[in-house]
C-alpha positions in Angstrom: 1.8 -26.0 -7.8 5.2 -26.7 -6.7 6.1 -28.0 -10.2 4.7 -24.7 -11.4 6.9 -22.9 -9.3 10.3 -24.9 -10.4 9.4 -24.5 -13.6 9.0 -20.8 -13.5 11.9 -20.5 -11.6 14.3 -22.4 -14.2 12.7 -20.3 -17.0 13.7 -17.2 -15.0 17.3 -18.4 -13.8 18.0 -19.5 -17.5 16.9 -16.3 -18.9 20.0 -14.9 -20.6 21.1 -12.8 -23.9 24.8 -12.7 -25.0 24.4 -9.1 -24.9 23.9 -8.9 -21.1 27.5 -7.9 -20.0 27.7 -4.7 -22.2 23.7 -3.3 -21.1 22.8 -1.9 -17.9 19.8 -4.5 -17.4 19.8 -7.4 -18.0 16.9 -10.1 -19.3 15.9 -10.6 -15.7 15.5 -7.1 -14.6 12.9 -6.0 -17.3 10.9 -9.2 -15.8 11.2 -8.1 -12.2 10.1 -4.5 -14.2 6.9 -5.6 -15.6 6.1 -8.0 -12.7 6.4 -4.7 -10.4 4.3 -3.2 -13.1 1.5 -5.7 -12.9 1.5 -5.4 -9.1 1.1 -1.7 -9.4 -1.7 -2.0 -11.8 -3.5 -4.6 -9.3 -3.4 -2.0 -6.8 -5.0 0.6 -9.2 -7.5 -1.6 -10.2 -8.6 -2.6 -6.5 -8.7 1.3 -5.5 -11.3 2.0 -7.8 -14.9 2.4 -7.9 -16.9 3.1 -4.8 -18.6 6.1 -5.8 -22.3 7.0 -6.2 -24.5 7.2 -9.5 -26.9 10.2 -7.5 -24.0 13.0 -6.1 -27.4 13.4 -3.5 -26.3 9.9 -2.1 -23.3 9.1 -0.2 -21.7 5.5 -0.4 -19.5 4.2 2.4 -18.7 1.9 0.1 -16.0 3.8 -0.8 -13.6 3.7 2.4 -13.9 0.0 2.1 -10.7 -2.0 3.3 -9.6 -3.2 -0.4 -9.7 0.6 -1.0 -8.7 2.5 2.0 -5.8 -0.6 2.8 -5.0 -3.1 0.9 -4.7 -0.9 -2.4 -2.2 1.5 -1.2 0.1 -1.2 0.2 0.6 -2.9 -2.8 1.0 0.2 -4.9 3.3 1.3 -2.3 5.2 -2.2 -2.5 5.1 -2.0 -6.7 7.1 1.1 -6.5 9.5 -0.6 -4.0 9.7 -3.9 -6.1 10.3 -1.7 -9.2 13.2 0.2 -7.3 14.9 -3.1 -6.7 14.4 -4.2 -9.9 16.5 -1.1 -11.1 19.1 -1.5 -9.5 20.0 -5.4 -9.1 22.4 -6.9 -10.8 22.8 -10.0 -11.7 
């Protein structure tokens, strides 16, 4: 896992393009952008379902911690991630 990590974190450090000076991102920030992305997509993804096939039923089910918690938080922190993302430069 360690290796992994080293490994991804060379890729990402040597992750130039001789055009980087003259654009406003860079390489790096549209992976920090679609990492953010993917973060805020988990958090979709864990907020739904929950709901009831019979509208006569109700399902508690649906104020669950993944839904009611954990989902918002890493939405919230997507956005965040995504902001700094934006506006570091490297």
């Amino acid at each position: 896992m360690k290796q992994l990590l080293n490994n991804l974190r060379a890729r990402f450090n040597a992750a130039t393009d001789k055009n980087d000076e003259q654009m406003p991102l860079t390489v790096r920030n549209y992976v920090l952008i679609i990492a953010g992305f993917v973060v805020i997509l988990i958090g979709m993804v864990l907020m739904t379902g929950g709901g009831s096939d019979n509208p006569e039923v109700f399902n508690y089910e649906m104020f669950s911690w993944r839904r009611i918690t954990l989902a918002p938080i890493l939405i919230v922190g997507g956005f965040a991630f995504e902001i700094y993302a934006l506006l570091k430069r490297f």
